[in-house]
N, C-alpha and C positions, 0 to 999 in steps of 0.2 A: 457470202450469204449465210446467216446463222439460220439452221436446222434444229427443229429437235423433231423427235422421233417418238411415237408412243408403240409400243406391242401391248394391245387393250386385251389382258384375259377376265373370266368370270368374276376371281374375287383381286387381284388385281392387275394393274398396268405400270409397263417397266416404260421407264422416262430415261431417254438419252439426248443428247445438247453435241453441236458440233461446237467447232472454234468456226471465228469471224469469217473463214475463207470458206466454208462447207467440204475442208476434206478433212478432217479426222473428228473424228467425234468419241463421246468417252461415256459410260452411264451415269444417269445425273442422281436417280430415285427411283422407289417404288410407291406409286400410291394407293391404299387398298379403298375399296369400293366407290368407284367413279360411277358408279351407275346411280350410285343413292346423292342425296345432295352435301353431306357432308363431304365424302371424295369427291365429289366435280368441283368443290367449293377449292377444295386443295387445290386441284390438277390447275384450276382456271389462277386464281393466284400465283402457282409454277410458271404458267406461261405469262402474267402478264408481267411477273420479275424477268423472265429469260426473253422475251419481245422478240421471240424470232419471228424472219423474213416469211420463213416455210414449216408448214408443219405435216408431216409423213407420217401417217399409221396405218399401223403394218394386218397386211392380211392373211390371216392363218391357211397355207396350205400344204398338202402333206406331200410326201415323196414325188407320189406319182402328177402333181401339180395341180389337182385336184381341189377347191376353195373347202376348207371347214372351220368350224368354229371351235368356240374355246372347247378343249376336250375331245376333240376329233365330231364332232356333233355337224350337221351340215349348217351353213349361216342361217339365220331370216331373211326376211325381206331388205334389201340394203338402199339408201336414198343416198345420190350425193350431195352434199349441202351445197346453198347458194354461191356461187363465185369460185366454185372445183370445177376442176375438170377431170375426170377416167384418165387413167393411165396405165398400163398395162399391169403397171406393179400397184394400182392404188388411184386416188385421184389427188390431182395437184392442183394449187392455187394458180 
């Protein structure tokens, strides 16, 4: 099952891609500003060449396991999108 993996910070987000089996994975890119439409425009393109199975993004939390946001800032409000599920680590398809 191919993976890839986003860590979405402020200004940007790191992209890693597993191999076809989902155990080793390597980093693929950086994309800067996925928030505005110009970077989601990238990121969305990234993912529809890399067609993976699962997509994993990653949630910022610090030492003490505690959830924060980019910068140590606490998150906002967080919605899972339609067809995720929660997971302890994240929510998964």
């Amino acid at each position: 099952m191919r993976v890839v993996a986003l860590d979405h910070g402020a200004v940007r987000t790191g992209v890693a891609v597993s191999d076809p089996t989902g155990t080793l994975a390597r980093p693929l890119t950086v994309v800067a500003n996925v928030d505005r439409d110009a970077g989601f425009a990238v990121l969305l393109k990234l993912l529809e060449d890399e067609a993976p199975e699962r997509i994993v993004v990653g949630l910022p939390v610090s030492l003490d396991g505690a959830e924060r946001g980019p910068g140590g800032a606490r998150p906002g409000v967080r919605e899972t999108p339609g067809g995720c599920r929660r997971h302890p680590r994240g929510a998964l398809r």
